[in-house]
N, C-alpha and C positions, 0 to 999 in steps of 0.2 A: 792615769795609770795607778793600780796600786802599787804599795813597796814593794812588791817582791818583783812586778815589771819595772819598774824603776832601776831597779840594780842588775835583772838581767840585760834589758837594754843598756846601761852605762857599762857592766862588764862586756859584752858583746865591741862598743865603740870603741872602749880602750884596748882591746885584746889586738896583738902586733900580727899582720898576717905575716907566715913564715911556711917553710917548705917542711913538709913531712918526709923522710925514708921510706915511712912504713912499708905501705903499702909495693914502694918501688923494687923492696927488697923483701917480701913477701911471695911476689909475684915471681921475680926472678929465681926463690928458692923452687918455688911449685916447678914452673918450666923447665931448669935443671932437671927436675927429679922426674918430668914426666911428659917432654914435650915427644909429640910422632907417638904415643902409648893409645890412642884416642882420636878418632874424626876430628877435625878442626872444631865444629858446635858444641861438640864435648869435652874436647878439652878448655874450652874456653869456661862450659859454666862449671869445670870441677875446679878451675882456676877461683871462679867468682863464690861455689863455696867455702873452696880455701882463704879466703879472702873474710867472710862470713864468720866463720867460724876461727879466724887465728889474730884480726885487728884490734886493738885495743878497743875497749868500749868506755863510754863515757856518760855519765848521770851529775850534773853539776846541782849545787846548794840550790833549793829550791823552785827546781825546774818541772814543769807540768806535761811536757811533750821533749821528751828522751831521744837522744842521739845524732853523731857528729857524721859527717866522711870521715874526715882525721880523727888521731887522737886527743883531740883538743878543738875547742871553737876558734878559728882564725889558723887552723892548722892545717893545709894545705897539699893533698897526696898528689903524685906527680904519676902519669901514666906511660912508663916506659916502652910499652908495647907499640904505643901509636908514635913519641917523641922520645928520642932520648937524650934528655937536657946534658950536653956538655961539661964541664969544670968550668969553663969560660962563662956559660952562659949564667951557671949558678951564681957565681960571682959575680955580674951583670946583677941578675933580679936581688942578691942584696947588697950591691951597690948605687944603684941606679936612683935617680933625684925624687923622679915620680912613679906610684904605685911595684915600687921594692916589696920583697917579700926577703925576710930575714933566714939566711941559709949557716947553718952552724957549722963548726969542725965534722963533727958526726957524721951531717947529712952529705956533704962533698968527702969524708973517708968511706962513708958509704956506696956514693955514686964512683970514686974513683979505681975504688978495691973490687966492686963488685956487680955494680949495676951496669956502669959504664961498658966492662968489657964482656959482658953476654950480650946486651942488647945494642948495639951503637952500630951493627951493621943486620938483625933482626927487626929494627923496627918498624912499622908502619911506611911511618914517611922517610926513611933509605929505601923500601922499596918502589915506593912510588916518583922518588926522586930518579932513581935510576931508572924507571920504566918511561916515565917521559918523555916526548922528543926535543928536539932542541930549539925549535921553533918556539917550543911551550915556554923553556928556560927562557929563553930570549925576551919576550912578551914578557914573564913577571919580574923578571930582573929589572927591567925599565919600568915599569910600574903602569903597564895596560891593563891585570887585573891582578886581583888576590886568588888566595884558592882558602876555603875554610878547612877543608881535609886534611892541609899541612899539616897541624900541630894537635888535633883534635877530633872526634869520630860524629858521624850522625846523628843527633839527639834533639835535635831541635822539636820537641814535639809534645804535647801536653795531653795530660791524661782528663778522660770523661768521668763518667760518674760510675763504672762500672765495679771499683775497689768496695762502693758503699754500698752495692748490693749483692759482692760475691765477696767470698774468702779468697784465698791462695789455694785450700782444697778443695774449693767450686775448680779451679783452673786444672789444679792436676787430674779431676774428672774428667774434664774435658779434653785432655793432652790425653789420657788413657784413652778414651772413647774414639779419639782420634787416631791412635796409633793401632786400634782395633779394626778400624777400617781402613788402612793401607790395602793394594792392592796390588801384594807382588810378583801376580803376575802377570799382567796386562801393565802395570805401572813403570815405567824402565828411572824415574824419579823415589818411588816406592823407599829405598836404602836411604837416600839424603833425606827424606820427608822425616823418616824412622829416627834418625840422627837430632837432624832438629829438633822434633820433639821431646825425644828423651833429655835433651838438652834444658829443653825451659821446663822440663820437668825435675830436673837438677836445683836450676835456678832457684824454681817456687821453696825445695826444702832448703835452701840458702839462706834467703831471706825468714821463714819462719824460726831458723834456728837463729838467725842474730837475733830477732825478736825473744824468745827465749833466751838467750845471752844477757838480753835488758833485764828480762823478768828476774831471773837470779841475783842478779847484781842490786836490784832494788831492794828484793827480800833481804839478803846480807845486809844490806842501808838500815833496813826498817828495822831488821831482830840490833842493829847497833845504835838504835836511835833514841833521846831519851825526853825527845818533842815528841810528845802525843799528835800533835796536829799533823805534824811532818811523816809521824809514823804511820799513820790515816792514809797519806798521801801519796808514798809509798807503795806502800801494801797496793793503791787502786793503780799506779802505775803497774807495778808487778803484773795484776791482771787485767790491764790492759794489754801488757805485752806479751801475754800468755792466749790472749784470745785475739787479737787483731797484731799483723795480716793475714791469718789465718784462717779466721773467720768473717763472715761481716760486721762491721760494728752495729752497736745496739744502741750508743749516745754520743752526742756531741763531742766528750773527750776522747772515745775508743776513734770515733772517726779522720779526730786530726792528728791521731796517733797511726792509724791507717797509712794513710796519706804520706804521713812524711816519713816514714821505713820504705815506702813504695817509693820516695824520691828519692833517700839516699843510697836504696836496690841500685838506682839508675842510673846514678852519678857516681857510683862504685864498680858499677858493671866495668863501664867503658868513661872515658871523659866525653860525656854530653855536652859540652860549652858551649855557650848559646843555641836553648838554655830547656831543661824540664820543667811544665809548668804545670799548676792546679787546677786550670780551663776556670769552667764558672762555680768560682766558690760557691759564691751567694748561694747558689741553686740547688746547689749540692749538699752546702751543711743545712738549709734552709727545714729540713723536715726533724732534722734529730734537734735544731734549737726550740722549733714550736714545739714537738711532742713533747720537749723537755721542760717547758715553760705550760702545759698547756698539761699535764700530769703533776708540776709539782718537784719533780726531779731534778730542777734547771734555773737556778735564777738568772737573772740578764744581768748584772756584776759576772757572777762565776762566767759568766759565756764571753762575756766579755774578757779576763781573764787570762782564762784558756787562749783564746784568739791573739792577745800581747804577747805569750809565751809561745806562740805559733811565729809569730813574726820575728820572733827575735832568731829565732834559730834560721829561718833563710839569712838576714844578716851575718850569723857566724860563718858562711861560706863565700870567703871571697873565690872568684872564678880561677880555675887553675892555670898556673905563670905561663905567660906568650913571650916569644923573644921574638926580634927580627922582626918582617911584616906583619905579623900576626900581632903584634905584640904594635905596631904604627897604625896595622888599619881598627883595631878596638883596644886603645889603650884606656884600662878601666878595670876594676877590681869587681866589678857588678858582672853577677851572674844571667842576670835576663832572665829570671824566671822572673812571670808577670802573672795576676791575676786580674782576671775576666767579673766587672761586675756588670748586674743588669743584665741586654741583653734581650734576647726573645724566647718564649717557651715552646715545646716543640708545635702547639697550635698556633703559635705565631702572635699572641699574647705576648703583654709587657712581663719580662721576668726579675724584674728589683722587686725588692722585698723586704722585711725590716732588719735582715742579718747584712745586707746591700747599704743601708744607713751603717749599722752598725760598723760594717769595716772599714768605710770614708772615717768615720768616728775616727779610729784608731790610725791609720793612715794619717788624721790631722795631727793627730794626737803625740804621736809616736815619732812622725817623719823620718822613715829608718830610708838608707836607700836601697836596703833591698827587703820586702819583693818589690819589684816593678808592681804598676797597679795601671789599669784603666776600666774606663767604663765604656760600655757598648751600646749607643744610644741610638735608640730607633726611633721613629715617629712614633709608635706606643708607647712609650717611652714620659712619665711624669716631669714638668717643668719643676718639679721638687725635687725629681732626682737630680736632676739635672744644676742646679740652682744650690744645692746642696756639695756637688760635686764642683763648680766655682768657687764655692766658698773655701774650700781645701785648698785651689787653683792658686787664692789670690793670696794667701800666704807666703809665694815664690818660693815652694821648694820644687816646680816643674812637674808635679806628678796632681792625680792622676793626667794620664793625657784619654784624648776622647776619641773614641772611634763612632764610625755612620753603621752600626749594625745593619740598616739594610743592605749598603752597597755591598757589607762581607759576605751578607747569605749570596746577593747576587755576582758579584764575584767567583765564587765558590760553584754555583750552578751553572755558570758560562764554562767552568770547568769539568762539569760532567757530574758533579756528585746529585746526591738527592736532597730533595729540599728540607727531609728530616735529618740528615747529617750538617748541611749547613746549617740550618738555624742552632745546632748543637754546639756548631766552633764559635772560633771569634779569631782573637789574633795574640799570638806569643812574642818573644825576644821584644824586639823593636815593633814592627808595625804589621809582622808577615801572618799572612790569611791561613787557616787549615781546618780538617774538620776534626775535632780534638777528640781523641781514642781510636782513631780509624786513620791516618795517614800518617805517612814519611813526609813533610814536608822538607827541605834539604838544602839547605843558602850553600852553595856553590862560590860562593867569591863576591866579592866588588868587580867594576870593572868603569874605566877612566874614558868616558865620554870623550871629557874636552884634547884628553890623546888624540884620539881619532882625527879631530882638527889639525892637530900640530901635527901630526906625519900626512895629510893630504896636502898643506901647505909645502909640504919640505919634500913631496914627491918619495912618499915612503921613510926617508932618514928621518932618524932622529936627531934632531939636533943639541940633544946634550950628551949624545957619545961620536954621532956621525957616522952609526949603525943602519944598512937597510934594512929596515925590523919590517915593512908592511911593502905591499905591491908600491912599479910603480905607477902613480894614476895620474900624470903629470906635475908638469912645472908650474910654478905662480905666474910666471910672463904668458904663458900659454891658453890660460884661465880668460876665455872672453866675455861669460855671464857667470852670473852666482848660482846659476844651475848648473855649470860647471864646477863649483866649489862644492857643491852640496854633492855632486855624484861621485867626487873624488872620496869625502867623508863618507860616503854611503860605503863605497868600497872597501876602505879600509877597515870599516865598523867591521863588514859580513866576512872581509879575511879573518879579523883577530876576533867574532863569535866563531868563528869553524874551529881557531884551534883552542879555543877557551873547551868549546862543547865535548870535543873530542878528545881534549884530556880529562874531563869532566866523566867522561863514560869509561873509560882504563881506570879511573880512581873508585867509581863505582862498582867496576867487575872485581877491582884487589878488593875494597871491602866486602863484598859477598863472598868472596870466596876465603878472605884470611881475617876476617873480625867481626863475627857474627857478634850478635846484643841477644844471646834468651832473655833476660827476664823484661827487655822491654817491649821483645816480641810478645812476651803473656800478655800483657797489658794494651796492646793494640789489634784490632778486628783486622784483617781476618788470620793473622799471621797462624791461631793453632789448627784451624779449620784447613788453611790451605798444607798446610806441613813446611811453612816458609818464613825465615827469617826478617825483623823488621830490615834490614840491611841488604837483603837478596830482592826484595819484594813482594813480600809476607803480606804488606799493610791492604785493606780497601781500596786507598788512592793512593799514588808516589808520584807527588811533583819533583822538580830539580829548581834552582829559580837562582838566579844572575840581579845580581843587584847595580842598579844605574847611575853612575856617580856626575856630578856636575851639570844638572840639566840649565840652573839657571845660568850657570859661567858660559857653556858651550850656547846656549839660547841667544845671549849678549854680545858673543862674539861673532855666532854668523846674522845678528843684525846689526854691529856695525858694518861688519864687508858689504853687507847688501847696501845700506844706508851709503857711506861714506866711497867706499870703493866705486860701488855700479851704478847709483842713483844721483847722488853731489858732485861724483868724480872727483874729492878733494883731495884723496891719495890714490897712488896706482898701489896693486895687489906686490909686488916685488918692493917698491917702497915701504909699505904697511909692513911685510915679509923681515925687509932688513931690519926696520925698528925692534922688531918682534924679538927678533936676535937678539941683537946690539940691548936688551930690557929697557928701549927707549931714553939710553944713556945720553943720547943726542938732541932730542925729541919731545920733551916736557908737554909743549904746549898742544904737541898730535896727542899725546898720553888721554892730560885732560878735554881736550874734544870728544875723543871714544869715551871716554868715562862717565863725562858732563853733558854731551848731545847726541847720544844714542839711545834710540824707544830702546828700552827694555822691560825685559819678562817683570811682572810686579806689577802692571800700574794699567792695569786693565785697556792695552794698547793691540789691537789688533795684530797691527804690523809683527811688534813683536812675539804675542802670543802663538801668532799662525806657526812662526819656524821653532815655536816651542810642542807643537802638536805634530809638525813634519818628523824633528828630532824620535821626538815618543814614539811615532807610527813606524820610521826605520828600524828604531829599535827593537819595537813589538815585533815588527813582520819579520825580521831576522833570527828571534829564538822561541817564539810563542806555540807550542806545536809541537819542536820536534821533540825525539824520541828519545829519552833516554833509556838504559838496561834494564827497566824493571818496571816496563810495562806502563810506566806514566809518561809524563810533559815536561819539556825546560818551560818555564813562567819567566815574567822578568816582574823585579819589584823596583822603585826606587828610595832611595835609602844607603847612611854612608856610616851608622856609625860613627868613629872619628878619622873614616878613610878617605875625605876631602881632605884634610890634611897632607895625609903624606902622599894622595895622588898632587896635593899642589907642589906639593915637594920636588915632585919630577917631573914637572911640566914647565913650559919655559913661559915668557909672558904672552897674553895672549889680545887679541883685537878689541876685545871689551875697556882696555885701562888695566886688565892686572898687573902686576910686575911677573916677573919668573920667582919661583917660590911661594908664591902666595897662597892661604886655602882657595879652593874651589869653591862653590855654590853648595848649601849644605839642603842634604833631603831635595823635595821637592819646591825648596823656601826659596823666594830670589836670592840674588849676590846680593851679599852682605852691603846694605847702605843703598841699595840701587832702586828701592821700593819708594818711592817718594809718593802716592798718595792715598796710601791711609792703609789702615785692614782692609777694609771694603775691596778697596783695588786689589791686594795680594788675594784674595780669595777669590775673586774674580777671575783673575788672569790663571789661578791653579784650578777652577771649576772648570776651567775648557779643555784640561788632559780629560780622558777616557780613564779614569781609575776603575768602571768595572772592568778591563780589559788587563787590568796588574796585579798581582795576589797582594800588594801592599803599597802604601804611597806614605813618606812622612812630610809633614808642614808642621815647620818652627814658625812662631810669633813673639815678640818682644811686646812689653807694654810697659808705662810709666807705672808705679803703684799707687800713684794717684788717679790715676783714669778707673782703676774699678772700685774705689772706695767707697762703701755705702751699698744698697739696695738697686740704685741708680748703675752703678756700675756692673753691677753683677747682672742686670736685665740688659745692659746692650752688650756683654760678651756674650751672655746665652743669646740670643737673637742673632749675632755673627754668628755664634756655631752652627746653629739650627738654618743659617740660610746659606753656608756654606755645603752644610749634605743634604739641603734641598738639589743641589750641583750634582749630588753624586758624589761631592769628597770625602773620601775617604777615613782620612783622622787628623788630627790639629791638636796641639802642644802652645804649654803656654809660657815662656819666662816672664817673670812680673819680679822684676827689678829696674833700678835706675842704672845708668853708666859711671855715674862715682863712684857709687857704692864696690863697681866691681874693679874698676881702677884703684878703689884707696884697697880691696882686697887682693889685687895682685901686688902691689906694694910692700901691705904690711900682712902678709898669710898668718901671723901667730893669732892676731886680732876678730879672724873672720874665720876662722879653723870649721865652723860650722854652718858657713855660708850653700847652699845647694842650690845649682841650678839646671837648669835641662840642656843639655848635651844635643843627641839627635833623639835615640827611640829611647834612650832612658837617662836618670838626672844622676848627677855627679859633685863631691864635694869640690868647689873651686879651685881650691889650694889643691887639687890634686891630680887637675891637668896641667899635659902640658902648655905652657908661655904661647905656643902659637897657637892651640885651640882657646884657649883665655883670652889672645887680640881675638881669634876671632868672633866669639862669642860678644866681645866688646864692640865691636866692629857691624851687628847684627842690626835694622831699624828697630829705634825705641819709640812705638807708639805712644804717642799722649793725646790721640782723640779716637773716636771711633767713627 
């Protein structure tokens, strides 16, 4: 790094994230003064130029790529429209032990004078809380799944390369040409299409006018500057900001000045959280670094540079505050925006390239945690890329993690797209598939597998309230095969996907109709051509996708019943049932028999593998397919976040050896400790899911840091990976730490403050989960051989 990265990196880690007004009380003035004056599409982007044109702006001591969300980096706007944070709650986020956000007199005289009582029965989720049925309540209340929409709008979705080769007045061309050919009157849509448009035609002059905002502000810098060099620097910011996004860029700095006004457009628009991302950097800045280098205009320091001072400002945004489940099932200050390196070209060519070195570089270099990073590794695909990309790996800060680029195009094409749209995506947030500038992709919630178990056992009740939450599909005495047990669970499953789905499409109809996104619609095919909102179903393609929690716990536990129950006979199903209850209070040494002599998922066991693939296929066939409002598919992904946690939270102990409370099985990884014979085995037993058949699949690995040390080591983890997505799997993640290390750091946190390690789909400072994701992370097999 040079000094000047140096100190914006160190000011960026020391900066306290904290909660903004601004914008909450911004927002709130506009609506007062002009809400019902306007189409819902319109009023929203006069909102978001109001928004544009009245937030503070910000140009900090020598910064190369200009502008915040907040007024400040680490300053955090709150979106009253969709949530309206409480007094309680604010005092929660800056009270709370882990990932606080500092809330001041100001910002609660704010919310309590003013925000609070416009919005608190206006917003988003009152509306959707109330539209609800109560079957729905019931279900999340007990913790069968989550909902993302709660606290948060649709944004999950990453831009292509089309900002690099159009302006923002390419797009209003094309919004005019568009509104030019409306047809009203054969078209009975014709007026909403009209709306629309005019809306992201709002947007675009939004966004150019804060760019303009920057430009002035720099020039005033420059005419007061009395550093030459600074005032150089300045000045080219100025017109950078004067000609991009307005224009195309013409060099590597106008482009990553581009780029990032077009993210903070999007993450100002609406609260995107999880997450807006860059799609395939590499490939993207890839023509303006060579031209720039290959004319003389560019040297590879300055591009280098530039890239550090790109990094650091994703860092300045921690992800905006989550209370309640929202706030248990992704407890994390990371925003999910991830960048895509490598990869394929749309010939189907390997697509790394020397700016693909260079950002692994800075990514080592730098070890910020945000942005997320991976790579997208094909069979085309260089064992130097690759081997380059280990070598970051084995550092243990959990990042990049790796994906099977092929299985994504394929993936994607089971899906119905074309094969030049997939090879053009990759994969966002955590691990989820899409094709990047052309779809709605949509994470819908978590949802609690090993639930499903515990109300088939209990005949619908639950047993930590003694609620009939699910059908009932009998008794445990009644249960005379395990094909009995498994149809029970089947049942349950397909009850609570019906009312998961079905609230799923009421939360989808409120957003299209009360929270359109213009300017993210500009930026995604086909939303200006059709006259339709990314949120209506504007985009190319609109997945929906249900995220699968606990495969290994639930895997575990219906092959101890099979084992133990139907096949040993060593306990009856009502015996097993009572211990289950009772957290095996009685019972120690039934405990450790399920724990200790049950095949389980990990270890390349048939037995248990098969009812890990039954598990998948139930799951699959009950949401794969259908229909949501907007013209696309429910997908299912697997994948938890840190929502193993608090679905263990509400689950009681289960057949496998867990206690009640304990985490579930994380991603697609075994239960934690249950993997006894080696990588080899875990990837094995996870190559026999169907991962083209899921828009995402995560696998955690733990390793000693002695096991990759040297050349030696980095040639047998690339060879696991690579014989891994010879399987088909999909992506794999690495923690490379020992178990002391992270015990003497849950101990002594002042010590290890800088300790990171990988989470689920993206990496976290340790000292800044919580105590039960920390055991379980500790809790995780630590390989020391391959």
């Amino acid at each position: 790094m040079t000094g000047r990265t140096e100190r914006l990196r160190q000011e960026s880690l020391d900066a306290e994230p904290a909660i903004s007004e601004e914008r909450a009380l911004l927002l709130t003035e506009f609506y007062r003064e002009n809400e019902g004056r306007w189409s819902v599409p319109v009023l929203r982007a006069k909102s978001f130029y109001y928004l544009c044109e009245k937030k503070t702006i910000y140009l900090g001591e020598g910064e190369l790529v200009v502008g915040e969300r907040g007024p400040a980096p680490k300053l955090v706007p709150t979106y009253p429209e969709l949530t309206c944070h409480s007094l309680e709650d604010l005092r929660i986020l800056n009270s709370r032990q882990k990932t606080s956000y500092r809330v001041d007199d100001a910002c609660l005289k704010a919310y309590g004078e003013t925000v609070i009582p416009y919005w608190s029965t206006r917003s988003l989720r009152d509306k959707i809380f109330q539209e609800l049925p109560e079957e729905w309540h019931q279900a999340y209340q007990s913790g069968i799944f989550t909902e993302f929409m709660e606290q948060r709008a649709p944004g999950h979705t990453v831009l292509d390369d089309k900002i690099y080769r159009k302006g923002l007045l390419d797009f209003k061309k094309e919004i005019a040409d568009a509104i030019r050919a409306l047809d009203f009157g054969t078209d009975p849509d014709a007026w909403a299409r009209r709306e629309e448009l005019k809306s992201m035609d709002i947007s675009c002059d939004a966004v150019i006018l804060f760019a303009e905002r920057h430009a002035k502000l720099a020039e005033s810098m420059a005419a007061a500057c009395s550093d030459a060099v600074r005032k150089q620097e300045l000045l080219k910011i100025a017109a950078n900001c004067r000609w991009v996004p307005a224009h195309a860029p013409t060099d590597l700095w106008e482009a990553l000045q581009s780029y990032w006004f077009c993210h903070l457009a999007v993450i100002t628009e609406l609260n995107g959280w999880d997450a807006f991302s860059p799609g395939h950097l590499d490939q993207h800045l890839y023509p303006f670094y060579s031209d720039g280098i290959a004319n003389g205009t560019l040297k590879k320091e300055e591009a280098r540079e530039l890239l550090e001072c790109f990094f650091v400002k994703f860092n300045n945004h921690p992800s905006p505050p989550k209370v309640g489940v929202t706030a248990a099932e992704s407890g994390t200050y990371t925003d999910f925006a991830n960048i895509n390196l490598g990869g394929l070209l749309p010939d189907g060519s390997d697509g790394s390239n020397e700016v693909s070195h260079l950002l692994l570089d800075i990514i080592d270099e730098m070890h910020l945690l945000q942005p997320s990073s991976n790579i997208q590794l094909s069979r085309k695909s260089p064992d130097r890329f690759l081997k380059h990309t280990l070598r970051v790996v084995r550092k243990g800060y959990g990042f990049p993690s790796i994906f099977n680029a092929d299985s994504v195009v394929e993936e994607q094409l089971r899906q119905g797209k074309t094969l030049a749209d997939a090879r053009a995506g990759g994969c966002s947030g955590c691990v989820e598939v899409g094709a990047f500038g052309k779809e709605a992709y949509i994470l819908t919630g978590y949802f609690n597998l090993v639930k499903m178990l515990e109300l088939a056992l209990h005949d619908g009740v639950d047993p930590a309230t003694g609620a009939q939450l699910g059908p009932q599909t009998g008794k445990a005495a009644d249960f005379t095969s395990f094909d009995d047990v498994f149809a029970a669970f089947s049942a349950q499953l397909a009850h609570f996907i019906d009312i998961k789905i079905r609230g799923n499409r009421l939360i989808e109809m409120i957003y299209a109709r009360l929270m359109p996104a213009p300017f993210l619609s500009v930026l995604t095919d086909d939303c200006i051509s059709r006259g339709v909102d990314y949120n209506a179903g504007g985009a190319r393609y609109n997945n929906s996708f249900i995220q699968g929690v606990g495969i290994g716990s639930i895997t575990d536990s219906l092959s101890a019943i099979k084992e133990h129950v139907f096949e040993a006979k060593s306990v009856s199903l009502p015996e097993l049932v009572a211990q289950l209850d009772a957290d095996f209070a009685s019972s120690e040494p039934l405990r450790q028999r399920l724990w200790n002599r049950t095949r389980k998922y990990g270890n390349d066991d048939d037995f248990a593998d098969d009812l890990m693939r039954r598990v998948f296929d139930a799951f699959f066939q009950m949401v794969d397919g259908r229909p949501n409002t907007k013209g696309g598919m429910y997908r299912i992904e697997m994948l938890p976040t840190t929502c193993h946690v608090y679905f263990g939270s509400v689950t009681g102990a289960t057949p496998d050896g867990r206690r009640r409370g304990a985490p579930l099985s994380e991603g697609i990884s075994p239960v934690q400790g249950a993997d006894r014979n080696g990588p080899t085995a875990v990837i094995r037993s996870a190559g026999k899911m169907d991962h083209i058949r899921s828009g995402g699949t995560l696998l955690n690995l733990k390793f000693s840091p002695t096991l990759l040390s040297g050349e030696g080591g980095i040639d047998g983890l690339a060879a696991l990976v690579r014989s891994y997505f010879r399987m088909d799997g999909h992506h794999v993640q690495f923690n490379v730490v020992d178990v002391e290390t992270l015990k003497r750091a849950q101990a002594d946190p002042g010590e290890y403050r800088d300790l990171i390690v990988r989470v689920a789909g993206y990496s976290d400072y340790f000292c800044d989960l919580s105590e039960a994701l920390q055991n379980e992370i500790i809790a995780r097999t630590e390989h020391a051989s391959l």
